[in-house]
C-alpha positions, 0 to 999 in steps of 0.5 A, spaced: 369 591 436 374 593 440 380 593 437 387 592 443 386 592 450 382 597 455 388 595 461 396 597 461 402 592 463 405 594 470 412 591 472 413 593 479 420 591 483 419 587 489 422 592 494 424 587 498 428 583 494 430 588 489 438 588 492 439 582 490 435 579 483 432 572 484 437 569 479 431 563 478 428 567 473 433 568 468 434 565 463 437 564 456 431 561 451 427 564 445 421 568 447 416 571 442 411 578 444 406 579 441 402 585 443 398 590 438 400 596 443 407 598 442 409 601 448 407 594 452 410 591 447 417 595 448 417 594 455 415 587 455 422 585 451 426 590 455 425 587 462 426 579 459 431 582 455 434 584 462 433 576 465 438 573 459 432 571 455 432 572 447 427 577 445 423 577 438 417 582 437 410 583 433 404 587 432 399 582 430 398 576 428 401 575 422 408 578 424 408 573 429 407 568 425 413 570 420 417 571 427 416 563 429 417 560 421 423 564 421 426 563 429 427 557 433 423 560 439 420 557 446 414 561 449 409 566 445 406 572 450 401 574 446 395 579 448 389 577 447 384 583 444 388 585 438 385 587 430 384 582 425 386 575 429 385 575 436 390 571 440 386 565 441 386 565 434 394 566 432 395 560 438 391 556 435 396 557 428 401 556 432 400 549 435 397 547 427 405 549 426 409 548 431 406 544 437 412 544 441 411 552 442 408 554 448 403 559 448 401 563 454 395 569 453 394 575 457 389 581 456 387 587 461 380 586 458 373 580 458 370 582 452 365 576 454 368 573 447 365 566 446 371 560 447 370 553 444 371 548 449 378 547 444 381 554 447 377 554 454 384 552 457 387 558 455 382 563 458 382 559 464 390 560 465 390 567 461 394 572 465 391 578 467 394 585 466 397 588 469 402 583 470 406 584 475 413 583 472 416 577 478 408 574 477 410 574 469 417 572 469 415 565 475 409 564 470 415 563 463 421 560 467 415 555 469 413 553 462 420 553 461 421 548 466 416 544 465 417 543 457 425 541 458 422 536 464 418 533 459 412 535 461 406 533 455 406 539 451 398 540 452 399 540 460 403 546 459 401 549 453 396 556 457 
């Protein structure tokens, strides 16, 4: 059973745009990573730290679920290949939680897992590393649109 994920997260800078940020995808809510490989980890939190956003991080599973009992947070970016409980399995703890909290999935590697129709909205809107980071920053401040307009919490929940 393969424990992490077989692909990295990339952020690459839009050259285009890179003078002048886009000020749409900033933004000052709470977000919760959680990765199984550090060093994504670490670079994840520094580039939404970088945006204005409230960063907290975990390892695992049961880290990010002390993280959430602790901390008022909004979006929960999860991997999906971690040890133990994989992400399909802490965004279901989540939302037995919390409802309101937005999980979005990402994972650089299929390992052909079986989903259960309960949790196939969440491989169908997975993000695929390598995540580009304006790719990564439109997806988070558009759950978070989308839930302070009052969007049902099942319509945005990926």
């Amino acid at each position: 059973v393969p424990c992490g994920s077989a692909g990295s997260v990339v952020f690459k800078r839009n050259e285009e745009n890179s003078a002048e940020p886009d000020e749409s995808l900033l933004g000052t809510e709470s977000i919760l990573v959680v990765d199984d490989e550090p060093s994504l980890l670490e670079l994840t939190q520094n580039m939404l730290e970088g945006k204005g956003y409230q960063v907290f991080g975990a390892t695992n599973a049961v880290d990010a679920m002390e993280v959430i009992k602790h901390q008022d947070i909004d979006v929960v970016l999860s991997d999906i290949i971690m040890p133990k409980v994989n992400g399909y399995q802490l965004a279901q703890e989540i939302q037995q939680y919390d409802p309101h909290i937005i999980v979005q999935l990402m994972s650089g590697f299929d390992g052909g897992n079986k989903i259960s129709g309960d949790n196939a909205h969440l491989q169908a809107e997975q993000l695929t590393k390598p995540v580009k980071m304006n790719v990564l920053l439109k997806r988070v401040r558009g759950l978070l649109d989308s839930k302070k307009m009052g969007g049902g919490k099942k319509d945005y929940t990926i």
